[in-house]
Structures are given as C-alpha cells and as structure tokens.
PDB file of N, CA, C and O in Angstrom:
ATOM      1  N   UNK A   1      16.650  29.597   3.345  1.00  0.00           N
ATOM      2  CA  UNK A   1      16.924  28.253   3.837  1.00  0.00           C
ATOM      3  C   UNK A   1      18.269  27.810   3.260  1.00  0.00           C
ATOM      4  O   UNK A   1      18.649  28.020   2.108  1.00  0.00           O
ATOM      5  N   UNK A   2      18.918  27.181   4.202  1.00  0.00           N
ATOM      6  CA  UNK A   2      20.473  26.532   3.601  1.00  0.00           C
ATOM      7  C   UNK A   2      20.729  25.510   2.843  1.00  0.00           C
ATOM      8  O   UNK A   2      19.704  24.861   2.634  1.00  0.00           O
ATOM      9  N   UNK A   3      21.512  25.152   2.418  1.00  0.00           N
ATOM     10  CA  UNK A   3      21.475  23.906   1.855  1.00  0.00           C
ATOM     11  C   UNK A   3      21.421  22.713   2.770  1.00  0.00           C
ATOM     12  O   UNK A   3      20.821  21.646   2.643  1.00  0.00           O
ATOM     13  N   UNK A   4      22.345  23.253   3.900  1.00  0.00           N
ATOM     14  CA  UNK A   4      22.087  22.228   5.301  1.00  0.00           C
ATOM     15  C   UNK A   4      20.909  21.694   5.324  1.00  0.00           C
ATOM     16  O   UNK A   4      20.792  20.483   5.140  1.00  0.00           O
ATOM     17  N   UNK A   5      19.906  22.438   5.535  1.00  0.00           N
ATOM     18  CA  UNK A   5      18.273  22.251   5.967  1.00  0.00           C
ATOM     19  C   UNK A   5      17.572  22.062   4.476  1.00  0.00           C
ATOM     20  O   UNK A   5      16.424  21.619   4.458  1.00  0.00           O
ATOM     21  N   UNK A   6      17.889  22.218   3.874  1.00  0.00           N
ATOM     22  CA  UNK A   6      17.456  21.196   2.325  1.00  0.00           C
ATOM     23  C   UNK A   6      17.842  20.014   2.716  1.00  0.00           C
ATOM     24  O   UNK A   6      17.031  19.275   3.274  1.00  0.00           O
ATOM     25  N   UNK A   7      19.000  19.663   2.521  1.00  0.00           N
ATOM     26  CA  UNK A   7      19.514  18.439   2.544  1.00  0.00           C
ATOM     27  C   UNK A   7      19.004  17.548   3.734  1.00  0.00           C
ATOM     28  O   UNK A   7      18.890  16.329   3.604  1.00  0.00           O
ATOM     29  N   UNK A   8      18.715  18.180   4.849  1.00  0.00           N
ATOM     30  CA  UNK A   8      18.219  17.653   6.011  1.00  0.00           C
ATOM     31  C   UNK A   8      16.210  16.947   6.121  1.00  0.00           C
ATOM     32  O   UNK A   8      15.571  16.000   6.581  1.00  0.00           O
ATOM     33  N   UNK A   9      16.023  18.148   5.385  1.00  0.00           N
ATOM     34  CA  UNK A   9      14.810  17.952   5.022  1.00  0.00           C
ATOM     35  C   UNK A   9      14.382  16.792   3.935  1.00  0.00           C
ATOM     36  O   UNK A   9      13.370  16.102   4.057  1.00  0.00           O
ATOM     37  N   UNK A  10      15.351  16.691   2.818  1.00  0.00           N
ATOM     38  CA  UNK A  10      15.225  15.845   1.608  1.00  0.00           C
ATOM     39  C   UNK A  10      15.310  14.354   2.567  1.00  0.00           C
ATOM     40  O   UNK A  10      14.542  13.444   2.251  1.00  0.00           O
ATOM     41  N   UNK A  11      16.523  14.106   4.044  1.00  0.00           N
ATOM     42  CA  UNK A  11      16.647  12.924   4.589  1.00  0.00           C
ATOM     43  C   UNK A  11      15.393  12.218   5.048  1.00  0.00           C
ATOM     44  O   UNK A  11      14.991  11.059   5.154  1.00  0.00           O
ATOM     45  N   UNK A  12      14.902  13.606   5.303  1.00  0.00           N
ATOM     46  CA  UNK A  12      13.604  13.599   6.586  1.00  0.00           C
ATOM     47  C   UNK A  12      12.107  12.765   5.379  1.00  0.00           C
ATOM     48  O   UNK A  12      11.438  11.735   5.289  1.00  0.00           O
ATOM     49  N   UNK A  13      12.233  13.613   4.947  1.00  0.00           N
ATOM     50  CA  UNK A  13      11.664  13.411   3.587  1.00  0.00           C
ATOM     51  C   UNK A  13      11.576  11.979   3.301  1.00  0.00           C
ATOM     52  O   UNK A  13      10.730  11.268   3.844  1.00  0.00           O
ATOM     53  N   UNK A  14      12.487  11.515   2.408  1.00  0.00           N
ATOM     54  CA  UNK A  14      12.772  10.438   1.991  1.00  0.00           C
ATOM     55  C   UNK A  14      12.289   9.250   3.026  1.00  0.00           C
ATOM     56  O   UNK A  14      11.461   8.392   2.720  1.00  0.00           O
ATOM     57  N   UNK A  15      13.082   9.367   4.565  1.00  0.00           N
ATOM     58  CA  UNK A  15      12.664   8.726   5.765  1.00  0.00           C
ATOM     59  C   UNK A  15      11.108   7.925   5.643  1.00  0.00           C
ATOM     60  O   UNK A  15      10.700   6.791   5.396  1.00  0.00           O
ATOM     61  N   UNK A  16      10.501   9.348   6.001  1.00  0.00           N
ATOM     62  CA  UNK A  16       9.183   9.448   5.910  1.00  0.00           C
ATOM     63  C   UNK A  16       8.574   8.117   4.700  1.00  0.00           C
ATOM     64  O   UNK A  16       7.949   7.092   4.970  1.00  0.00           O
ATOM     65  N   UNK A  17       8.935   8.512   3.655  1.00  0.00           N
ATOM     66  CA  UNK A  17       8.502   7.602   2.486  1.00  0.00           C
ATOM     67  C   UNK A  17       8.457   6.301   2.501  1.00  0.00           C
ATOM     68  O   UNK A  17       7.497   5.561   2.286  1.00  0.00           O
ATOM     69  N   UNK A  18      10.036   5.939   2.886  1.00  0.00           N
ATOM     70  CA  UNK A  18      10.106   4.635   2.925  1.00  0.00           C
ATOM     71  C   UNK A  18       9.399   3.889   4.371  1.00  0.00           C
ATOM     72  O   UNK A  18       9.113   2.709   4.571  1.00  0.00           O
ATOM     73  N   UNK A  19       9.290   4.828   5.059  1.00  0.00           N
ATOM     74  CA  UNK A  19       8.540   4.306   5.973  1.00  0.00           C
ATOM     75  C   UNK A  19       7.547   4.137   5.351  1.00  0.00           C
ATOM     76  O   UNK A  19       7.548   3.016   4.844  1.00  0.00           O
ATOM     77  N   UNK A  20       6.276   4.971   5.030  1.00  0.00           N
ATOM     78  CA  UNK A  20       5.049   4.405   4.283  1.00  0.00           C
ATOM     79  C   UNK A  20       5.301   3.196   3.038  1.00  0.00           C
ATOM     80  O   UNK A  20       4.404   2.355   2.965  1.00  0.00           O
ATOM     81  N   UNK A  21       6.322   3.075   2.180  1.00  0.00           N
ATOM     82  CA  UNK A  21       6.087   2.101   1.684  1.00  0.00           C
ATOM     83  C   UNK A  21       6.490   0.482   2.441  1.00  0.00           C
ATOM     84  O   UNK A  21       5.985  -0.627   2.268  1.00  0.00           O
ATOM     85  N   UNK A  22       7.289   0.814   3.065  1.00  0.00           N
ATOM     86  CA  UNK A  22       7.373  -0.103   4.329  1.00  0.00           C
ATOM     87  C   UNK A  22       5.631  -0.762   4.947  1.00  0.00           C
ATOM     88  O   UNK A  22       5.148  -1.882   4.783  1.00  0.00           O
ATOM     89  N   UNK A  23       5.293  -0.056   5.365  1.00  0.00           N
ATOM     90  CA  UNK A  23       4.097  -0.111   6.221  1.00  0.00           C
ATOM     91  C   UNK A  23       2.781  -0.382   4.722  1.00  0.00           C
ATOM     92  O   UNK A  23       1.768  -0.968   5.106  1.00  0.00           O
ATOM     93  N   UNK A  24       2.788  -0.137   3.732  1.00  0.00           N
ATOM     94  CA  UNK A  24       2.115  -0.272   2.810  1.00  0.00           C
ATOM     95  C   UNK A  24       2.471  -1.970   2.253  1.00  0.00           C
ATOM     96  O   UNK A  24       1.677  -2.858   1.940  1.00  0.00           O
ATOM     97  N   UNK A  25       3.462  -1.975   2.275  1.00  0.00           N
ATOM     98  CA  UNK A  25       4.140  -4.271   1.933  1.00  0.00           C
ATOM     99  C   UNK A  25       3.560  -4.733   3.114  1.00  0.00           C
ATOM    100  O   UNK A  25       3.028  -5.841   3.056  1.00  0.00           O
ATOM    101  N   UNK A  26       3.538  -3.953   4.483  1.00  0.00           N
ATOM    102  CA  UNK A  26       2.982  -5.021   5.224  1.00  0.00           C
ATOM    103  C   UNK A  26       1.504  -5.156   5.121  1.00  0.00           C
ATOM    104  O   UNK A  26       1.126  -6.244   4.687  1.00  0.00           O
ATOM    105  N   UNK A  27       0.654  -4.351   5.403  1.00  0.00           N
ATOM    106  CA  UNK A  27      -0.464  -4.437   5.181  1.00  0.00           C
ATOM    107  C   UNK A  27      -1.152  -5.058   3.451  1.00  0.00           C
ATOM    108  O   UNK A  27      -2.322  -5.345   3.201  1.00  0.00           O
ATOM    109  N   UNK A  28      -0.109  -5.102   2.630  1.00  0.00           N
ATOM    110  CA  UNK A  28      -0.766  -6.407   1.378  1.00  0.00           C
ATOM    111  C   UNK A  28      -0.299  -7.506   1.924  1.00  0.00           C
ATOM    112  O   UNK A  28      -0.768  -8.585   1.562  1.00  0.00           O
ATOM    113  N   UNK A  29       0.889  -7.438   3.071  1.00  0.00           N
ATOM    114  CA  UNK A  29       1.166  -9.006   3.363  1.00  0.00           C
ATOM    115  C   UNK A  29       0.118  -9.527   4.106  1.00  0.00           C
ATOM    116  O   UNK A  29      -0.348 -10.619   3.779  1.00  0.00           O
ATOM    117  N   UNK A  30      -0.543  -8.619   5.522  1.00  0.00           N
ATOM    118  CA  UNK A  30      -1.326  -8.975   6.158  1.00  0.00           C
ATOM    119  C   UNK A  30      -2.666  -9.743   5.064  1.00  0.00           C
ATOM    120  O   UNK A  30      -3.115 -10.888   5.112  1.00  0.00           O
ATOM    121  N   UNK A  31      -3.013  -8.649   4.178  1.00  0.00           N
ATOM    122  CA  UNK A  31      -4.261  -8.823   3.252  1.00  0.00           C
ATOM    123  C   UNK A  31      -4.145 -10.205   2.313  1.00  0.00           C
ATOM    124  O   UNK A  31      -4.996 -11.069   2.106  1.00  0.00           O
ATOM    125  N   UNK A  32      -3.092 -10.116   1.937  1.00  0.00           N
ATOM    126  CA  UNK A  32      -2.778 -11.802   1.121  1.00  0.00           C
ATOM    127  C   UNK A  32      -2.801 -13.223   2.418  1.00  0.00           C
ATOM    128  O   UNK A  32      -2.607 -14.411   2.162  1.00  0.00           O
ATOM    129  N   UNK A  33      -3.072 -12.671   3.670  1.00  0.00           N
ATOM    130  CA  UNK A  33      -3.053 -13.776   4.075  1.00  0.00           C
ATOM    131  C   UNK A  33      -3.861 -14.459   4.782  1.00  0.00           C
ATOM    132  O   UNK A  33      -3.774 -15.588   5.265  1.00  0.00           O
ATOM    133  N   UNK A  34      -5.325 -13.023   4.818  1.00  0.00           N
ATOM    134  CA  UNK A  34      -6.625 -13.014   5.104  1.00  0.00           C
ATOM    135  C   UNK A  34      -7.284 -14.021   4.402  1.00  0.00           C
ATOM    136  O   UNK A  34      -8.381 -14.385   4.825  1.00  0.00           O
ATOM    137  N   UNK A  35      -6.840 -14.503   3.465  1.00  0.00           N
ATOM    138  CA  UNK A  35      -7.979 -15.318   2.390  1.00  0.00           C
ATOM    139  C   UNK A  35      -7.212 -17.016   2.097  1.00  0.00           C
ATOM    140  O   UNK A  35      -7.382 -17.834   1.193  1.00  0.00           O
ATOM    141  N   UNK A  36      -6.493 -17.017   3.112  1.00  0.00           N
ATOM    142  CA  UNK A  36      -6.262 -18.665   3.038  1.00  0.00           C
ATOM    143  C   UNK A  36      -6.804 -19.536   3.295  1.00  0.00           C
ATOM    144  O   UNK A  36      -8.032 -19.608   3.332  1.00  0.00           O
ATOM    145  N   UNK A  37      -5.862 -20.605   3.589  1.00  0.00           N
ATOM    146  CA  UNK A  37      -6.780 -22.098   4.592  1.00  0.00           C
ATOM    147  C   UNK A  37      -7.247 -21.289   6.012  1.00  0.00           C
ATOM    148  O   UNK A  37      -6.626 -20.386   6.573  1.00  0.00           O
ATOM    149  N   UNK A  38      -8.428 -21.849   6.380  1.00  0.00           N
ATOM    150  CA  UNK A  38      -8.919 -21.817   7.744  1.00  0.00           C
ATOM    151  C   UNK A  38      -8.134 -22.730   8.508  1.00  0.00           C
ATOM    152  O   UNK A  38      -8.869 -23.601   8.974  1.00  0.00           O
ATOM    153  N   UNK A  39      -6.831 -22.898   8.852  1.00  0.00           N
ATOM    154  CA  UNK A  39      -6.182 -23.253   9.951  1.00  0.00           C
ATOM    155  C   UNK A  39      -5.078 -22.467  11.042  1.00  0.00           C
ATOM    156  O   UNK A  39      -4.320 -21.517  10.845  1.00  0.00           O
ATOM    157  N   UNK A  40      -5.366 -23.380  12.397  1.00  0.00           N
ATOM    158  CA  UNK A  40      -4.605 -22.619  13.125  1.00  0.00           C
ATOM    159  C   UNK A  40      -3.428 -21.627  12.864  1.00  0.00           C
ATOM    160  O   UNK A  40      -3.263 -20.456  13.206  1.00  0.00           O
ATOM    161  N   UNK A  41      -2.463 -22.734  11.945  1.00  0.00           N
ATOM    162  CA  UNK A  41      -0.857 -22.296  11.686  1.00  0.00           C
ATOM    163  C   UNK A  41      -1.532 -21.337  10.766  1.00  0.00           C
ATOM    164  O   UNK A  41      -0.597 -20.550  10.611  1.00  0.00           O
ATOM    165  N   UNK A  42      -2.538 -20.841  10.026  1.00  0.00           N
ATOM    166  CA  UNK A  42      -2.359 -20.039   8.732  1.00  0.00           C
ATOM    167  C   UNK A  42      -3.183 -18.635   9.864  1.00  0.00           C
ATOM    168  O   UNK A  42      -2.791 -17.472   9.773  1.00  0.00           O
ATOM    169  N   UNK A  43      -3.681 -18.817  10.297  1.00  0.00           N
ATOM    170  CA  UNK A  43      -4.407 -17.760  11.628  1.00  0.00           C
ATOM    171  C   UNK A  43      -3.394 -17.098  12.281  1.00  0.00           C
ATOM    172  O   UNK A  43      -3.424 -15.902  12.570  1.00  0.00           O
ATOM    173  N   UNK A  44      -2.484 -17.873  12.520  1.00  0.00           N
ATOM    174  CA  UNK A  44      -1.114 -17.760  13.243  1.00  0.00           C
ATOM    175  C   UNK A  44      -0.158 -16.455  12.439  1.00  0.00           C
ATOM    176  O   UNK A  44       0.396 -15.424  12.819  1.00  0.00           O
ATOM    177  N   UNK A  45      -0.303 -17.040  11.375  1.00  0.00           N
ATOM    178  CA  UNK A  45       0.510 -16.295  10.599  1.00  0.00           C
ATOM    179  C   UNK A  45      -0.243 -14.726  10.106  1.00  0.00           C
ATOM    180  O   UNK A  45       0.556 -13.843   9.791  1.00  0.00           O
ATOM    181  N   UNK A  46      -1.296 -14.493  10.061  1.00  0.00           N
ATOM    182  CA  UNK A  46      -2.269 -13.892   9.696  1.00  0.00           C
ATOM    183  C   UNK A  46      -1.829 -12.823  10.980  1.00  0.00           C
ATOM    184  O   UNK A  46      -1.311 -11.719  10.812  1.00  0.00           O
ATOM    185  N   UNK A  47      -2.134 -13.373  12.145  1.00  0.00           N
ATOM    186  CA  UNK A  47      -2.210 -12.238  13.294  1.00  0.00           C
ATOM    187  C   UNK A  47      -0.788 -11.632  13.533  1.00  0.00           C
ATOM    188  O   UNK A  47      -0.430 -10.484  13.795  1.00  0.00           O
ATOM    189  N   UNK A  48      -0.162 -12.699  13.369  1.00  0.00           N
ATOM    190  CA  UNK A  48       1.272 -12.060  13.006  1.00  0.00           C
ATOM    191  C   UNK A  48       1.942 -10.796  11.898  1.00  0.00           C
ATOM    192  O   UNK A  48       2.775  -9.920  12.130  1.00  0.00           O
ATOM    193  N   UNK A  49       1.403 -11.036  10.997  1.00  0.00           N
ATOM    194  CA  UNK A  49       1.359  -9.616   9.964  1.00  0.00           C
ATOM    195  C   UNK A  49       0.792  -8.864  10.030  1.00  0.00           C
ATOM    196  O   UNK A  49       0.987  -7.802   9.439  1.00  0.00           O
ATOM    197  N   UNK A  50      -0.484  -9.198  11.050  1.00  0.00           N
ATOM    198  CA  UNK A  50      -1.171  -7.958  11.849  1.00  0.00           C
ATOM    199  C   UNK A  50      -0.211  -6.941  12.239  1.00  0.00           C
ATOM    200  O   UNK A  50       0.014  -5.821  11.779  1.00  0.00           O
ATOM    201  N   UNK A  51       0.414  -7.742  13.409  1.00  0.00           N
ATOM    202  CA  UNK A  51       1.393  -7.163  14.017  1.00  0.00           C
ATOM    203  C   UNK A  51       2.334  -6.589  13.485  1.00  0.00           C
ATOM    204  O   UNK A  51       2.512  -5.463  13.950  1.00  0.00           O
ATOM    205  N   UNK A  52       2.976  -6.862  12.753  1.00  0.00           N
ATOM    206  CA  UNK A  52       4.266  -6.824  11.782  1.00  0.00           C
ATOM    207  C   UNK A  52       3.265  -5.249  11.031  1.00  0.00           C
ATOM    208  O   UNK A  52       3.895  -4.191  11.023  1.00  0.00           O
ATOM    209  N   UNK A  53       2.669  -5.243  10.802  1.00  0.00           N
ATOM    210  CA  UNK A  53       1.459  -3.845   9.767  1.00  0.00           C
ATOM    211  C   UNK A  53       1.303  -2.694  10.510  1.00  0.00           C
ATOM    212  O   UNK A  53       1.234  -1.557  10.043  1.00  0.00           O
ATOM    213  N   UNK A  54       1.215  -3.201  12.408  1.00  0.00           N
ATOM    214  CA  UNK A  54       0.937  -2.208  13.070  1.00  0.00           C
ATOM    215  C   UNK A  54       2.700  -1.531  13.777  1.00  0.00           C
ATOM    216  O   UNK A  54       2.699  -0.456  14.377  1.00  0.00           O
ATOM    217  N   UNK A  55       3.880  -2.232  13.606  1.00  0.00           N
ATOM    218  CA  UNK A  55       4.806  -1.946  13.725  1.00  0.00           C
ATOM    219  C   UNK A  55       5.165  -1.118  12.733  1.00  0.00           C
ATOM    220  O   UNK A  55       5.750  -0.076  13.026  1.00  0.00           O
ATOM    221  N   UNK A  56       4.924  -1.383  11.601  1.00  0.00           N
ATOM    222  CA  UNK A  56       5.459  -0.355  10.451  1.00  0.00           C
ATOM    223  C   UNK A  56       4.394   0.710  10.132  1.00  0.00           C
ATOM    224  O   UNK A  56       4.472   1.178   8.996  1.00  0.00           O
ATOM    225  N   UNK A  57       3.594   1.093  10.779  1.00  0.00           N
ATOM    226  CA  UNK A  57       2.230   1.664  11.291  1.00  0.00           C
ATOM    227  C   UNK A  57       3.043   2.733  11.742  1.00  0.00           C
ATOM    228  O   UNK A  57       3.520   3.741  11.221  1.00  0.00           O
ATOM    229  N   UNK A  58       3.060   2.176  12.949  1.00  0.00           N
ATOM    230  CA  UNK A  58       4.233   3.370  14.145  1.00  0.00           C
ATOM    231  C   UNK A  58       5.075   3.954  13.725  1.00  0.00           C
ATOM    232  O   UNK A  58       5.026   5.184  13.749  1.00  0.00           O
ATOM    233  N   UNK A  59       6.329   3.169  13.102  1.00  0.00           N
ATOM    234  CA  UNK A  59       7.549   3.586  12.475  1.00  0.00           C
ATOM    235  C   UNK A  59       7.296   4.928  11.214  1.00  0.00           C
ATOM    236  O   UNK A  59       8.068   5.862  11.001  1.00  0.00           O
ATOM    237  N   UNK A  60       5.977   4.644  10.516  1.00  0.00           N
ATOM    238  CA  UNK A  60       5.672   5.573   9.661  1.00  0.00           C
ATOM    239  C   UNK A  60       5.334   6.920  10.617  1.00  0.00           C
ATOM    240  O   UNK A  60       5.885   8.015  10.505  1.00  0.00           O
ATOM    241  N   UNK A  61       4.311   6.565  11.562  1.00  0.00           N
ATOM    242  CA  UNK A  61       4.083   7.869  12.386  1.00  0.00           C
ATOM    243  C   UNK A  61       4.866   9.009  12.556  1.00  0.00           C
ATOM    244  O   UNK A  61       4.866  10.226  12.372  1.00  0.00           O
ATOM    245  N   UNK A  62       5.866   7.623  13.205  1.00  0.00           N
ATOM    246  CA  UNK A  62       7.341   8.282  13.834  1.00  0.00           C
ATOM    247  C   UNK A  62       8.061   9.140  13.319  1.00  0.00           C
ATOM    248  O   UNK A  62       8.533  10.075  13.967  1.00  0.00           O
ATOM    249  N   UNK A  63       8.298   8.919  11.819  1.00  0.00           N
ATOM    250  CA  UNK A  63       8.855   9.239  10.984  1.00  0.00           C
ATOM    251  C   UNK A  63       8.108  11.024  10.165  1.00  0.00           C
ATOM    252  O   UNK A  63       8.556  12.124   9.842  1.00  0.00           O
ATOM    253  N   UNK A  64       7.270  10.568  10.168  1.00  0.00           N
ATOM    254  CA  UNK A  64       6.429  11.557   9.495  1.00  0.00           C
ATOM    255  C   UNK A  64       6.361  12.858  10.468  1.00  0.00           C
ATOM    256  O   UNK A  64       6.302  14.025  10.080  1.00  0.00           O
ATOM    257  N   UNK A  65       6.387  12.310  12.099  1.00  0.00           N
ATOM    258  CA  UNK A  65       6.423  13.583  13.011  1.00  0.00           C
ATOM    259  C   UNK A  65       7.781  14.178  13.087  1.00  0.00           C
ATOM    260  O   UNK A  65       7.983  15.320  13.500  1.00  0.00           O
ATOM    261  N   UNK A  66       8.832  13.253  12.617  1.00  0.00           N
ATOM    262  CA  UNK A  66      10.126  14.114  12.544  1.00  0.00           C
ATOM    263  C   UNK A  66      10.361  14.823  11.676  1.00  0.00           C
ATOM    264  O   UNK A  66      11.086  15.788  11.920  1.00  0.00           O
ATOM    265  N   UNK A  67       9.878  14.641  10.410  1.00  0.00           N
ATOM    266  CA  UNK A  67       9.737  15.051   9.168  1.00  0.00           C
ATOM    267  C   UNK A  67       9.035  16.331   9.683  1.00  0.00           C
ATOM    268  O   UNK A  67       9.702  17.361   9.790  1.00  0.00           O
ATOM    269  N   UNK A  68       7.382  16.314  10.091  1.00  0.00           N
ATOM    270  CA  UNK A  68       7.058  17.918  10.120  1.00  0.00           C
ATOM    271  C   UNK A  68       7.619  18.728  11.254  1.00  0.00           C
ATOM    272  O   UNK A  68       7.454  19.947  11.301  1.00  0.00           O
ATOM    273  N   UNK A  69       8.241  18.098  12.111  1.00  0.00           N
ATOM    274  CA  UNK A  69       8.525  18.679  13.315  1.00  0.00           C
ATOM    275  C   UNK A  69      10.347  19.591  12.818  1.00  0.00           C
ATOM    276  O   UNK A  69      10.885  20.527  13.410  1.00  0.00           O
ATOM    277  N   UNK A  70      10.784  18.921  11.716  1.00  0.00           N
ATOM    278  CA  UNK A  70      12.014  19.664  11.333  1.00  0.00           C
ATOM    279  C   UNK A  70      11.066  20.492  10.539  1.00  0.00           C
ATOM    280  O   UNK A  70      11.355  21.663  10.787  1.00  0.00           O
ATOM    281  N   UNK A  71      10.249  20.451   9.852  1.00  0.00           N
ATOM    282  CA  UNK A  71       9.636  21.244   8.653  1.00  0.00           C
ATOM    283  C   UNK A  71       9.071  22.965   9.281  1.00  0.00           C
ATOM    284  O   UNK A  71       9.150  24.116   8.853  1.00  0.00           O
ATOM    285  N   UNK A  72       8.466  22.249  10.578  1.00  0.00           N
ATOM    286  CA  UNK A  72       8.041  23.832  11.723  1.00  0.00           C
ATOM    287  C   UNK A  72       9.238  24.275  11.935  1.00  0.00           C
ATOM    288  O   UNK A  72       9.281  25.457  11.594  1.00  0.00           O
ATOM    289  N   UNK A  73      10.594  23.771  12.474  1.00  0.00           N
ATOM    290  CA  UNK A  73      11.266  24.345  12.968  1.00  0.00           C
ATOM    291  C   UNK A  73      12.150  25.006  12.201  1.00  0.00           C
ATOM    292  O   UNK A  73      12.756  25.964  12.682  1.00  0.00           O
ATOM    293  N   UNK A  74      12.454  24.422  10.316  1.00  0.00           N
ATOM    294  CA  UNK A  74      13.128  25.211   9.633  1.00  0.00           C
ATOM    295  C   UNK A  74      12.133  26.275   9.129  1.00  0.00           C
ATOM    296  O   UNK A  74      12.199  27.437   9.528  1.00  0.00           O
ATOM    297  N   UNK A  75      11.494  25.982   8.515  1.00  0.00           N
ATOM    298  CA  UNK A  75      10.200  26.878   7.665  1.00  0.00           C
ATOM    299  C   UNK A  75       9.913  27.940   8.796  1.00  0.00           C
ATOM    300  O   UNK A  75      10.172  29.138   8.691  1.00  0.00           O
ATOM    301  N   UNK A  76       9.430  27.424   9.722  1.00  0.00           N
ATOM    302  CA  UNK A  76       8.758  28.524  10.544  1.00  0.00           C
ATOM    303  C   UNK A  76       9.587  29.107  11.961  1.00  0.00           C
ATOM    304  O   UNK A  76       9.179  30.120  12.529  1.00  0.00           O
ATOM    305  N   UNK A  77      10.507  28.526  12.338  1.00  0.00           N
ATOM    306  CA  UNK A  77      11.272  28.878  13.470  1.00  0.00           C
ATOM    307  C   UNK A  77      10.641  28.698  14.491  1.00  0.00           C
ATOM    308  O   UNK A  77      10.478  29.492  15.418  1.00  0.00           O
ATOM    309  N   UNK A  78      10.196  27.495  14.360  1.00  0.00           N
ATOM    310  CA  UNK A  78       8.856  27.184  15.612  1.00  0.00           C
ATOM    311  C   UNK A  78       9.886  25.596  16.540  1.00  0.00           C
ATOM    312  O   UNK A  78      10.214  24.501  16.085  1.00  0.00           O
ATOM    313  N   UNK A  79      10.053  26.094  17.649  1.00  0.00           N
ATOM    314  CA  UNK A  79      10.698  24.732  18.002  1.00  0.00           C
ATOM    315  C   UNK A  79       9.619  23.696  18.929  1.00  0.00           C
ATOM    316  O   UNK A  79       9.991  22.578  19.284  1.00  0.00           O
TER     317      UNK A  79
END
C-alpha cells in the first residue's frame, strides 16, 4: 500500500469519525431536550433535534460507506 492510499485512508478515516461525533452532540442535544417544559415551543424544539440527529445520522452513514468502500478497493482491489 502507498503512502497515497494511507494518507487517503487516514482522510477517510478521520471523516468517518467526526461524522459520528457529530451525530453523537446531536442526539445528547435531542436527549437534553426530551425532559423539559411540556410546551408547544419546547416540543418544537425537541422535534427539531430530532431532525437535526437524523441528518447527522445520514452524514455518518455516508461517510462510513466511503470510508469502507475506499478500504475494499485499496485492501482488496475490489471496486
């Protein structure tokens, strides 16, 4: 393996990570906001970090399939 595809991999890598810790802040944001006032505006906000949890949800996915999908194709020569 080259250093190219180290280095490529370490990006991929890294990517990957911060995506999960990304997606890991949202879901304590969602969770800190499960246990408030019972009002509309705080419901509001609640379903909203839903959302915001399931966006950085995806982005992690995303990330993680580029990550193994370079990992088959350097490691194994699998495209």
């Amino acid at each position: 393996m080259s250093d190219d595809n180290d280095a490529e991999l370490d990006r991929l890598q890294a990517a990957y990570k911060a995506a999960v810790e990304t997606w890991i802040t949202a879901i304590r944001a969602e969770e800190a906001l499960a246990s408030v006032d019972h009002s509309v505006a705080e419901v509001d906000k609640w379903e909203n970090a839903h959302f915001l949890a399931e966006d950085a949800r995806h982005d992690a996915e995303a990330a993680k399939a580029e990550y193994e999908d370079a990992l088959r194709e350097i490691l194994f020569d699998i495209d």
